[in-house]
C-alpha positions in Angstrom: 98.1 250.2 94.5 95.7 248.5 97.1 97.3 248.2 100.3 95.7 245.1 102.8 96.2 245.8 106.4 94.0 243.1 107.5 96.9 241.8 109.6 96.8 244.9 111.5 93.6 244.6 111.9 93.7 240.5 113.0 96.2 242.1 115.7 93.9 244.8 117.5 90.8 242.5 117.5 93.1 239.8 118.6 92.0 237.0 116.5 94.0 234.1 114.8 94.0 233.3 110.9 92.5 230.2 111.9 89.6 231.5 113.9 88.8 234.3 111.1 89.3 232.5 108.0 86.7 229.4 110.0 84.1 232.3 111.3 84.4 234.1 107.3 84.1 230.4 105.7 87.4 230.7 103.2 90.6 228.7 103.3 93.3 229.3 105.6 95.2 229.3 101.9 93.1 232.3 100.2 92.8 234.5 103.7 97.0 234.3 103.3 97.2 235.5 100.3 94.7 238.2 101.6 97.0 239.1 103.9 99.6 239.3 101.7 98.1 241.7 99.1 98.9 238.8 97.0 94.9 238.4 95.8 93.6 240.0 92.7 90.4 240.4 93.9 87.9 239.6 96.3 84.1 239.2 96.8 82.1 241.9 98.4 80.3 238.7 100.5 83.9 237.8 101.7 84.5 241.5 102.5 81.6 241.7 104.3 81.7 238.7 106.6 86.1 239.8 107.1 84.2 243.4 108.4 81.0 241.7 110.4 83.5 239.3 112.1 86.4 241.9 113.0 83.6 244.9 113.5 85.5 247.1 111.4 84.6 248.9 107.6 86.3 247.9 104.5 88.5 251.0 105.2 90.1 249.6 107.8 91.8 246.4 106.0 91.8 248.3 102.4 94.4 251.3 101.6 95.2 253.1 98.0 98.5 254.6 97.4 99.5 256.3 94.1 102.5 254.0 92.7 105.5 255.8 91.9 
């Protein structure tokens, strides 16, 4: 299971979902269910700009765990 921690990582660069989701160019709708884990996937151009805007690496916001 993929785990999104981009909330975490929202916190520590201290940037709204309003800010991010206008400086990545999505809807305040889809970067919620981002942030939720709720997505099924998600573009590698949307990954990038989440990671050039918060400085961080895909590692960061993305997480596997083995389900049980």
């Amino acid at each position: 299971m993929i785990i999104v921690n981009l909330d975490v990582m929202m916190a520590k660069r201290k940037i709204s979902s309003n800010e991010l989701a206008d400086k990545v160019g999505i809807t305040q709708a889809n970067l919620s269910i981002l942030k939720t884990g709720k997505g099924k996937a998600i573009r590698f151009s949307t990954l990038e700009k989440i990671c050039e805007v918060l400085d961080c690496k895909p590692g960061d916001i993305l997480d596997y765990q083995k389900e049980k």
